[in-house]
DOVOFI-698852 format. One record per residue (C-alpha): residue in one letter; x, y, z. Coordinates in steps of 0.02 Angstrom, whole numbers, padded with zeros to 5 digits. Layout:
// DOVOFI-698852
[A; [X; Y; Z]]
...
// end
This chain:
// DOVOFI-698852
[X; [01367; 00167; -00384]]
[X; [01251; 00068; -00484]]
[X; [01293; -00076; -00354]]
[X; [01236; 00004; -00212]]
[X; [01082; 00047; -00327]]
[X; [00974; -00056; -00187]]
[X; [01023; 00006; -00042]]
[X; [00963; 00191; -00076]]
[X; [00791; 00174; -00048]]
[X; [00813; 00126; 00123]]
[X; [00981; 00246; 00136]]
[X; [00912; 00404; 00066]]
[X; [00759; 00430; 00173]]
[X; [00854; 00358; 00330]]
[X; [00999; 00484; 00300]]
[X; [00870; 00639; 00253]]
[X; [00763; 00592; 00427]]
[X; [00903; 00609; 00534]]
[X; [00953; 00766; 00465]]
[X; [00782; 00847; 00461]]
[X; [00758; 00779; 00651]]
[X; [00912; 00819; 00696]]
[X; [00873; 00999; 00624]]
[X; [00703; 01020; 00678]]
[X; [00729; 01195; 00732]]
[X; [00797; 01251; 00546]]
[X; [00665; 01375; 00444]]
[X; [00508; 01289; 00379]]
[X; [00594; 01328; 00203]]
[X; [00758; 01222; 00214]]
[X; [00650; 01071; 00302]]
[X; [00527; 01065; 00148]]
[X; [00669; 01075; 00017]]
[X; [00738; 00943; 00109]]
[X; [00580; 00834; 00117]]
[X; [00529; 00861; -00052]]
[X; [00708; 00846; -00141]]
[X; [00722; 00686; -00039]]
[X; [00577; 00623; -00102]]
[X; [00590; 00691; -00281]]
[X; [00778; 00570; -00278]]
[X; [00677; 00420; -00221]]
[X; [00578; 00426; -00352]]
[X; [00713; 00453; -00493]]
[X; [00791; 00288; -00376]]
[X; [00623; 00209; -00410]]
[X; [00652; 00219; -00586]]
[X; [00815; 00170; -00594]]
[X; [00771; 00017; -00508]]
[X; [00596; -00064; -00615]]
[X; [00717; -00032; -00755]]
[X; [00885; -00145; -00686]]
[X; [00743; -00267; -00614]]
[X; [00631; -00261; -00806]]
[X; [00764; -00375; -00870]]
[X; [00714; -00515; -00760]]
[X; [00879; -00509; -00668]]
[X; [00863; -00552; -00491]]
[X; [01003; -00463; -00400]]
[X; [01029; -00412; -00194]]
[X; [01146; -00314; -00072]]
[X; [01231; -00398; 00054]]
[X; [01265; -00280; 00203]]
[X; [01434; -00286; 00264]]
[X; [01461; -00415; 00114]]
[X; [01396; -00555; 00233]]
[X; [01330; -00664; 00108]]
[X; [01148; -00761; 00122]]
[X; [01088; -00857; 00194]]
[X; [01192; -00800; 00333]]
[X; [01190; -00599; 00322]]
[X; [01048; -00478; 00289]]
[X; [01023; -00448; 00126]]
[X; [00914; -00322; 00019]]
[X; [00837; -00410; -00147]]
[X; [00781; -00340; -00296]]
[X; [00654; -00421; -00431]]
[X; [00508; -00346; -00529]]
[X; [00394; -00344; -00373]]
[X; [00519; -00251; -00226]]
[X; [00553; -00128; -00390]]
[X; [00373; -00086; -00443]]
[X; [00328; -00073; -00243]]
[X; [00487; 00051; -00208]]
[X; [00441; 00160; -00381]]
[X; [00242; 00152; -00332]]
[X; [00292; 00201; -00165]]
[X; [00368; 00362; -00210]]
[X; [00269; 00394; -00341]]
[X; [00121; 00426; -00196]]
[X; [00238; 00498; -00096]]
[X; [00309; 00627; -00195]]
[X; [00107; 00697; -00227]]
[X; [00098; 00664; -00040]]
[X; [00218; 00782; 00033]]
[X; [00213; 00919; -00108]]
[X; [00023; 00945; -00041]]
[X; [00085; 00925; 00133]]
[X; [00202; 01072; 00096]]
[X; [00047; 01203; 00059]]
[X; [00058; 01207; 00261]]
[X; [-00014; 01030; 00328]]
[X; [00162; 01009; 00390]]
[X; [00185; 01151; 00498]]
[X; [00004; 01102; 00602]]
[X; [00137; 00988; 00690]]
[X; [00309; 00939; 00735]]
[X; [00449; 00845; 00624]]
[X; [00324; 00824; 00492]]
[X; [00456; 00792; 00365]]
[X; [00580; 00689; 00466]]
[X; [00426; 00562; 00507]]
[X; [00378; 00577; 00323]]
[X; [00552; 00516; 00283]]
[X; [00563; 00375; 00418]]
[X; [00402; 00316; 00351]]
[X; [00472; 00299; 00186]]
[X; [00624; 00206; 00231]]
[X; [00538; 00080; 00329]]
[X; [00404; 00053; 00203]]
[X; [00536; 00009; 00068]]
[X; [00634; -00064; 00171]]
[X; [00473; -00191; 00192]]
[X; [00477; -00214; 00010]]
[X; [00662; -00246; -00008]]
[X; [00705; -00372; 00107]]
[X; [00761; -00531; 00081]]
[X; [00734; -00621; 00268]]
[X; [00583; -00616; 00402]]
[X; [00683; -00558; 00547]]
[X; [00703; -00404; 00451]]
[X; [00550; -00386; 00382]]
[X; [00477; -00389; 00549]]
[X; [00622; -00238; 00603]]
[X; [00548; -00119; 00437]]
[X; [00374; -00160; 00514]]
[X; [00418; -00091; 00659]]
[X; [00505; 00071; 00584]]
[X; [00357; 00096; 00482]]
[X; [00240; 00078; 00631]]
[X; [00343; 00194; 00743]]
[X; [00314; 00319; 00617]]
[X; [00163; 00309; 00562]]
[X; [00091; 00312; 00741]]
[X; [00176; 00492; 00764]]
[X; [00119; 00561; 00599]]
[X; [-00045; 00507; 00636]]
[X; [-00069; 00629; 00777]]
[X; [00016; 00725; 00676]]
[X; [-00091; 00908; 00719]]
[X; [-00169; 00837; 00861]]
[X; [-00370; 00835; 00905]]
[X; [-00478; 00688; 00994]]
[X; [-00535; 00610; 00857]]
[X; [-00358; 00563; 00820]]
[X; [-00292; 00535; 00996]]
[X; [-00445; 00398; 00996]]
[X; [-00412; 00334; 00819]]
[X; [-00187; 00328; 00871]]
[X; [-00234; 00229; 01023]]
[X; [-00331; 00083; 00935]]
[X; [-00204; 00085; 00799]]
[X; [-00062; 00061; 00916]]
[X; [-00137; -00068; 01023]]
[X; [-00182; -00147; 00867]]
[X; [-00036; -00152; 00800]]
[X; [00076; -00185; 00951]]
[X; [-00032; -00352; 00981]]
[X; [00027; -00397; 00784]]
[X; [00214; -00352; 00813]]
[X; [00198; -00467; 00969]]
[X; [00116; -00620; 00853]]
[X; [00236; -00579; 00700]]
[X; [00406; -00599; 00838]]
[X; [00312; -00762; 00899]]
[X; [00289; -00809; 00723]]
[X; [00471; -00784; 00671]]
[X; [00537; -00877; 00829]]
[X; [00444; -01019; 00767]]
[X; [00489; -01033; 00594]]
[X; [00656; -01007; 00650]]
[X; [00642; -01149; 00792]]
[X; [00580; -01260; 00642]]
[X; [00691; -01217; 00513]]
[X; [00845; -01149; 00566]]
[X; [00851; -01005; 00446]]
[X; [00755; -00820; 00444]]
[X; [00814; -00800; 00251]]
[X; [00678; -00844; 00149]]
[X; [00739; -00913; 00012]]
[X; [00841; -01041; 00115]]
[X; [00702; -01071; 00228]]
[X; [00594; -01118; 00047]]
[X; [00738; -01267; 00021]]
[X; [00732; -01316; 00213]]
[X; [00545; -01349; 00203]]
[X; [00581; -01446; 00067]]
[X; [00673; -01557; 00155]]
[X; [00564; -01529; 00314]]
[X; [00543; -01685; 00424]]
[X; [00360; -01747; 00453]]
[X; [00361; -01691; 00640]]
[X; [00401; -01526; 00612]]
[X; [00244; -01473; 00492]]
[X; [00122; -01451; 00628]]
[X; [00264; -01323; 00687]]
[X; [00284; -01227; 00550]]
[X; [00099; -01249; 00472]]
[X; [00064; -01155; 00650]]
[X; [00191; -01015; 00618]]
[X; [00135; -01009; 00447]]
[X; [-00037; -00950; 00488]]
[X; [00016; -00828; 00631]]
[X; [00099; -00757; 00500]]
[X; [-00052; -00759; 00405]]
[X; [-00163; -00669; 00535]]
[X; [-00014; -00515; 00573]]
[X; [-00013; -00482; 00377]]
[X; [-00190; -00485; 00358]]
[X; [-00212; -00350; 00490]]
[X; [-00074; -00275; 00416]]
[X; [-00178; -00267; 00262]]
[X; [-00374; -00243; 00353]]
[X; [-00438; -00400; 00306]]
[X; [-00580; -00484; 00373]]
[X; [-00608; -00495; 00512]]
[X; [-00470; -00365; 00563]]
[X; [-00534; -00219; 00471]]
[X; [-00622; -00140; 00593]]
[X; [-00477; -00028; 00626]]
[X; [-00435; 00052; 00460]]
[X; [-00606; 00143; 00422]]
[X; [-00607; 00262; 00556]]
[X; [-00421; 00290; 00579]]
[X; [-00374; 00331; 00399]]
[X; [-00532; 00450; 00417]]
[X; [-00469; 00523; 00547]]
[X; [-00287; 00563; 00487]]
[X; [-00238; 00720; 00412]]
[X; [-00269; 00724; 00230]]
[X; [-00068; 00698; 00184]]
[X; [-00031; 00559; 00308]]
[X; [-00211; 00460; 00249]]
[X; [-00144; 00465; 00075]]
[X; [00016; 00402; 00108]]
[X; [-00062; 00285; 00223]]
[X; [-00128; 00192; 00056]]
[X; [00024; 00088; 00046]]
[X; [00015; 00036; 00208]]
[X; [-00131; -00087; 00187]]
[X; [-00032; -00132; 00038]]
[X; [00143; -00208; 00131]]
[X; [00001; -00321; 00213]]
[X; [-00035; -00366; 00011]]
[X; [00154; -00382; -00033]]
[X; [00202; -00463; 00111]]
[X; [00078; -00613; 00084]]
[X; [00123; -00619; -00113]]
[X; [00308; -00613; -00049]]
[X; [00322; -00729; 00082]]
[X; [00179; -00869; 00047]]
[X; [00236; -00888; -00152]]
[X; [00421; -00893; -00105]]
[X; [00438; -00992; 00070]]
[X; [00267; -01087; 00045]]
[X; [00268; -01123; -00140]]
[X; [00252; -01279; -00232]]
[X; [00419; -01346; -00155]]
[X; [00354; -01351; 00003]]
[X; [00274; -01512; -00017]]
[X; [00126; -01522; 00107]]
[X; [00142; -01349; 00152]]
[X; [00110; -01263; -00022]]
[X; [-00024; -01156; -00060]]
[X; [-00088; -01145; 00123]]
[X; [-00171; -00969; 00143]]
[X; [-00232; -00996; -00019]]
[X; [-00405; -01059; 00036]]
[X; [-00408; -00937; 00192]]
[X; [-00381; -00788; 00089]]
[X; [-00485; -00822; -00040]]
[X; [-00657; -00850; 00078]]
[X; [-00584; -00709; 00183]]
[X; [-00568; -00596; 00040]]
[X; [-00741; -00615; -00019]]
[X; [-00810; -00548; 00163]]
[X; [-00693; -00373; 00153]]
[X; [-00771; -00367; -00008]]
[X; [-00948; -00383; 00045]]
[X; [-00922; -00276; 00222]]
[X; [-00846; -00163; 00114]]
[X; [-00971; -00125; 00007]]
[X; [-01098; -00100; 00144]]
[X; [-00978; 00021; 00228]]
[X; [-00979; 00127; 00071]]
[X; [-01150; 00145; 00074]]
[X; [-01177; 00184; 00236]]
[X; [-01036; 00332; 00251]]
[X; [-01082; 00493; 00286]]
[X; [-00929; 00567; 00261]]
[X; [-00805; 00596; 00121]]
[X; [-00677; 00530; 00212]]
[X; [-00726; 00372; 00285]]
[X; [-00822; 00356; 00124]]
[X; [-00630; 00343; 00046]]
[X; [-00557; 00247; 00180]]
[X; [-00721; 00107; 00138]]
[X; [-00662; 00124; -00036]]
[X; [-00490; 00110; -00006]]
[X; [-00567; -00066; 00098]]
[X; [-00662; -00116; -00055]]
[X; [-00490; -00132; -00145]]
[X; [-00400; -00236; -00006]]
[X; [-00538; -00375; -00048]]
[X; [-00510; -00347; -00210]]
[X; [-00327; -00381; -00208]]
[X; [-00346; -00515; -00086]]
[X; [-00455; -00605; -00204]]
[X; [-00310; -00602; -00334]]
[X; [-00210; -00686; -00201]]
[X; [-00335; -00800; -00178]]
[X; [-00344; -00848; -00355]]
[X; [-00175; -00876; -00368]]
[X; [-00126; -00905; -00539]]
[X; [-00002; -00800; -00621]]
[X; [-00136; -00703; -00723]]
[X; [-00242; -00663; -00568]]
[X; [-00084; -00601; -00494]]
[X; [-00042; -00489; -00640]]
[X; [-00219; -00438; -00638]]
[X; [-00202; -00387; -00457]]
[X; [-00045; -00299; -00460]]
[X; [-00102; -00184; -00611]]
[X; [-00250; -00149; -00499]]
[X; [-00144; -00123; -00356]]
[X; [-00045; 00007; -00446]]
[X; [-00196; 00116; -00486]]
[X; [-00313; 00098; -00333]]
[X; [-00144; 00160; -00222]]
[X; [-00117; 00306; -00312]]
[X; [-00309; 00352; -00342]]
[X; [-00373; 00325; -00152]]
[X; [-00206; 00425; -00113]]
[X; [-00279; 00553; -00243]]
[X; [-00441; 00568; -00161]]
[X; [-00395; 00567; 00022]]
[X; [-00306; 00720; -00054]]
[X; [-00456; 00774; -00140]]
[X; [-00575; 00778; 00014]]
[X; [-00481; 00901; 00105]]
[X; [-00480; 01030; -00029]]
[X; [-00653; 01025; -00036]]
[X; [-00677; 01020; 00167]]
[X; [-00570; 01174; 00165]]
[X; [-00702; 01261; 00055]]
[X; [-00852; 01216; 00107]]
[X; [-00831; 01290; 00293]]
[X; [-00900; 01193; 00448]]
[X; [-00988; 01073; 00334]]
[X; [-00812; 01018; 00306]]
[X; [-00814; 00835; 00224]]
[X; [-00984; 00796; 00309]]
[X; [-01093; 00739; 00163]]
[X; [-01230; 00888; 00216]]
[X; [-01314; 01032; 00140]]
[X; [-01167; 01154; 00135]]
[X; [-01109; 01319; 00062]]
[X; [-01058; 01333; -00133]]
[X; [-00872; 01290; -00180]]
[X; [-00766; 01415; -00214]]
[X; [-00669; 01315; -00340]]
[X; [-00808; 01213; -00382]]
[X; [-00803; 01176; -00565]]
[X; [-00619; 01111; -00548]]
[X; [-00650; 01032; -00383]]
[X; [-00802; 00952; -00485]]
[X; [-00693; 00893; -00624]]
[X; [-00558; 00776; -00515]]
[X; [-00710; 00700; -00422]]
[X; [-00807; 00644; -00559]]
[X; [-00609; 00575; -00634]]
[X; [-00580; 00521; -00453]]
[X; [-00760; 00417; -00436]]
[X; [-00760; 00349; -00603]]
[X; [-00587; 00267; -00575]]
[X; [-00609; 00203; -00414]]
[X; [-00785; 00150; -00434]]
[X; [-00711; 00045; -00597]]
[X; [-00829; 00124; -00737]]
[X; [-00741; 00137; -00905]]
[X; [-00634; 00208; -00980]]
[X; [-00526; 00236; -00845]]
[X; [-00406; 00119; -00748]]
[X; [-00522; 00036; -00618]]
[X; [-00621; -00041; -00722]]
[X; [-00460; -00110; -00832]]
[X; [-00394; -00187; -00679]]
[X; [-00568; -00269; -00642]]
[X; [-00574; -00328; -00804]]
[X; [-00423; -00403; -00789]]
[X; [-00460; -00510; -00616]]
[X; [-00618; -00548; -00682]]
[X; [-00551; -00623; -00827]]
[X; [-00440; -00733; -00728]]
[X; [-00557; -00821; -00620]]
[X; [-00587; -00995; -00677]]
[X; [-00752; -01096; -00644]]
[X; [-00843; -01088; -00468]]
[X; [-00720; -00939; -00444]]
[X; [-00834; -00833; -00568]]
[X; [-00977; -00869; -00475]]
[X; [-00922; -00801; -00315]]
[X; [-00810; -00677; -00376]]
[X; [-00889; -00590; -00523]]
[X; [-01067; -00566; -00433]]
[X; [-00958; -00450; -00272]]
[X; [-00855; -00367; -00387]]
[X; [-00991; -00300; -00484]]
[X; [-01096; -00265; -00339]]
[X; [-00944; -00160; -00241]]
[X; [-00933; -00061; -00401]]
[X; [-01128; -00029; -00407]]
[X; [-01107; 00026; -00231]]
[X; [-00960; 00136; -00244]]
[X; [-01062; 00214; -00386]]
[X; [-01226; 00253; -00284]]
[X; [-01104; 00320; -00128]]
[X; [-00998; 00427; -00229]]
[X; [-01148; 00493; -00361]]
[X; [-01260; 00549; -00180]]
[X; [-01086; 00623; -00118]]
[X; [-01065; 00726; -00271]]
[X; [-01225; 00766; -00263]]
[X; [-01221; 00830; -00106]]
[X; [-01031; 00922; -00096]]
[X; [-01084; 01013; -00274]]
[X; [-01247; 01043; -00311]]
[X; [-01346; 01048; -00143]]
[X; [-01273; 01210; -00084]]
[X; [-01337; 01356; -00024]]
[X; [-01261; 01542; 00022]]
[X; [-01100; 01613; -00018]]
[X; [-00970; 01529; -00113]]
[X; [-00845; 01517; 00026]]
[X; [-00643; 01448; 00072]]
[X; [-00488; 01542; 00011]]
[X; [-00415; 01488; -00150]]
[X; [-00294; 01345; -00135]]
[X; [-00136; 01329; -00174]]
[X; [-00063; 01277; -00327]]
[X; [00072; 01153; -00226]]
[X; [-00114; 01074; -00152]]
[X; [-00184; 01059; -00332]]
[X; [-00021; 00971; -00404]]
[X; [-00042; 00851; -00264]]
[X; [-00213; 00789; -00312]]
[X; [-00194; 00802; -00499]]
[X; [-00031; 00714; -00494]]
[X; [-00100; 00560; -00405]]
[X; [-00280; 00539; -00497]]
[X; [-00184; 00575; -00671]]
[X; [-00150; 00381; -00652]]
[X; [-00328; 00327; -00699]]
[X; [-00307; 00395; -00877]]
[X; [-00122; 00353; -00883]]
[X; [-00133; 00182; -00837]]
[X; [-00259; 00146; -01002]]
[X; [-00145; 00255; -01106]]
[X; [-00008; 00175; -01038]]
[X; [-00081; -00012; -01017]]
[X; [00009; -00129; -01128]]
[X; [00185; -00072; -01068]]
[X; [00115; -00084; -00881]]
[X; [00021; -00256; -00908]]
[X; [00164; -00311; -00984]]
[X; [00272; -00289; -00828]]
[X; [00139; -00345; -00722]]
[X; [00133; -00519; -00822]]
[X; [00308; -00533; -00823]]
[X; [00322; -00493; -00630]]
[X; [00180; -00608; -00582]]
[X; [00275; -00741; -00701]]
[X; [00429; -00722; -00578]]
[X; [00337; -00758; -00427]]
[X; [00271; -00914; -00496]]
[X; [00436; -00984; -00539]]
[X; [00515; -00953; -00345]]
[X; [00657; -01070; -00386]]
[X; [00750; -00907; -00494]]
[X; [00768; -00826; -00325]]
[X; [00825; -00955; -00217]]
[X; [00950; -00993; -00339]]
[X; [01001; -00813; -00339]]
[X; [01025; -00786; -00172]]
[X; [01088; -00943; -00120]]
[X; [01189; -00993; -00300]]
[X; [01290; -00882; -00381]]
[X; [01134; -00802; -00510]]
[X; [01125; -00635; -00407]]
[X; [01207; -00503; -00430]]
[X; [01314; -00443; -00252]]
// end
């Protein structure tokens, strides 16, 4: 069993969407049970996992024991294990909300959920482009359903733009892959690291051109500068579940440039090494300035979030951008908390548009909260976190990537940083504000339901746990970011006899 340890994540929400699909006339009931016991595995999967990988082990799965580079192979390390357990971690919050009756407004709720799942850790897991490219395209086909999920023009409007969007990146990202593999000979990654290697001088305009294409798909992936434009409005738009699970999404954009460009493009590749590092860095510094503009300028809880949830891409890209091993531990312990906190507030904003009537999440004069002392409570934890004010996690993590930047870096990087933070403050102060003490009338909205409140408290109860728990988590972090500066442990791994089939 403990072989096949790897293959679950992908297997268990594969196997569990089928069935629910398959079974999408069975009682509301069975199909949450399902969902959530599905999900509740995962993450017990998840755990399993950072625990084989937190010995510094590199292992993978070969399916149908074809061995790399020739066969498709799952890998596991610190990073693909923290990703899979941060993955389900959000998701388990997710669809335990979801099942207060978001996932009746619409059909197959839980079988999309599912689908989502598999092709988001399959993303994480895999050890060759081709087949990160195939995951993209699972995760894609699902998300685009679940975001209509419930239907309404807003997101009819927001689904098309995403789609086209994203169809136009699938399109580069085959292109991409056809090139490297034109160039190279190989989709595995690790093997195509030791090809470029030995790369022949008329082949680097080639690949240096695939490279980047790459470059651009994963930075829409992630909303990035200048492809951002998308995200804001269509992660508003969303229904509160999917828009929290949505968090992750931006970050396989994140993983999939930490993955590929410090394993294929790292220092082996001779002229090639280190080549987004200049692009991301430069482009990171514009998300974080458009980003902070955006916050202010939201007039809605919602989008508000979704500009926050912007505001950490930069952030995260500017680790990248950094690139030494502490920025990248930095950014991954950041990564960790602004997932699970944006995913905590997206959560949040629909419990208090349910009770504040047509005002909904419209940051206008409305009526008094039912629930608003408790409501009160997680937004203040909420805004402090994300907004990176001590004592809570955001501010850790900025601490962190601050501390890591070197020289000019400072200059450039400490002066946004600070400023997105002063901004998220002003937005999110004038919100709360607004949602709980400019009200007039009746307190109004029914009371909510306990499975609604466990959502929410069980995601933003990472901005206190994190500092609690922050030397075990750093710890991994630094470890994990160690790993992905020595690339040639993997290769040997996959392509020696180090892993563990």
């Amino acid at each position: 069993m403990i072989a096949h340890l790897i293959v679950l994540p992908v297997l268990l929400p594969l196997v569990a969407g089928v069935a629910l699909l398959l079974k999408r006339q069975a009682g509301t009931r069975l199909k949450r049970l399902v969902g959530v016991g599905s999900t509740l595995l995962l993450l017990l999967v998840g755990i399993a996992l950072v625990a084989r990988a937190n010995g510094g082990d590199i292992a993978y799965y070969a399916l149908g024991d074809w061995q790399p580079p020739f066969g498709i192979v799952l890998v596991l390390d610190r990073l693909s294990a923290l990703m899979v357990l941060l993955t389900a971690i959000l998701a388990l919050g997710v669809v335990v909300f979801a099942c207060a009756g978001e996932d009746e407004r619409g059909s197959n709720f839980h079988g999309l959920f599912q689908w989502q799942l598999m092709g988001i850790n399959g993303a994480f897991l895999t050890g060759d482009l081709f087949n990160l490219f195939v995951f993209f395209e699972v995760l894609l086909l699902a998300s685009f359903a679940l975001l209509l999920h419930g239907g309404g023009k807003a997101r009819i409007l927001s689904g098309v733009h995403y789609v086209v969007l994203n169809m136009a990146g699938s399109a580069l990202f085959l292109i991409a892959v056809g090139v490297l593999y034109g160039a190279t000979g190989t989709l595995n990654m690790a093997d195509m690291a030791v090809r470029l290697g030995e790369l022949p001088a008329e082949r680097t305009g080639l690949v240096t051109a695939g490279a980047l294409m790459l470059l651009v798909v994963f930075g829409l992936k992630a909303a990035v500068l200048p492809l951002y434009f998308w995200m804001p409005r269509t992660y508003a738009a969303a229904p509160a579940p999917v828009a929290a699970l949505f968090a992750i999404m931006t970050k396989v954009g994140i993983y999939a440039i930490l993955r590929v460009y410090s394993l294929v493009f790292g220092d082996g590749a001779g002229a090639l090494s280190r080549l987004e590092q200049a692009w991301v860095w430069w482009l990171s510094l514009g998300t974080l300035a458009v980003a902070g503009v955006g916050v202010l300028a939201a007039r809605d809880l919602r989008l508000l979030v979704a500009y926050l949830l912007l505001v950490s891409v930069g952030t995260l890209m500017a680790g990248i951008g950094l690139g030494s091993p502490a920025a990248v531990s930095a950014l991954l312990y950041y990564l960790v908390h602004t997932t699970l906190v944006t995913g905590g507030l997206f959560l949040l904003a629909e419990l208090i548009g349910q009770q504040r009537g047509k005002a909904g999440t419209r940051l206008v004069r409305g009526r008094p909260l039912r629930q608003g002392g408790w409501l009160a409570g997680l937004f203040f934890v909420g805004a402090v976190a994300v907004a990176g004010v001590p004592p809570l996690s955001g501010a850790l993590g900025k601490a962190l990537l601050m501390a890591s930047a070197e020289g000019s870096q400072r200059a450039w990087l400490w002066p946004l940083l600070l400023g997105t933070g002063l901004c998220a403050l002003i937005a999110l102060s004038r919100a709360g504000s607004t949602l709980f003490w400019r009200s007039q009338g009746d307190p109004g909205g029914l009371a909510l339901p306990r499975s609604q409140w466990f959502g929410v408290i069980w995601l933003l109860s990472a901005a206190p746990l994190l500092v609690v728990l922050a030397g075990p988590v750093s710890d991994y972090t630094r470890a994990t970011a160690e790993q992905l500066a020595h690339p040639q442990r993997m290769i040997e791994a996959l392509l020696n006899t180090g892993g563990t089939p």
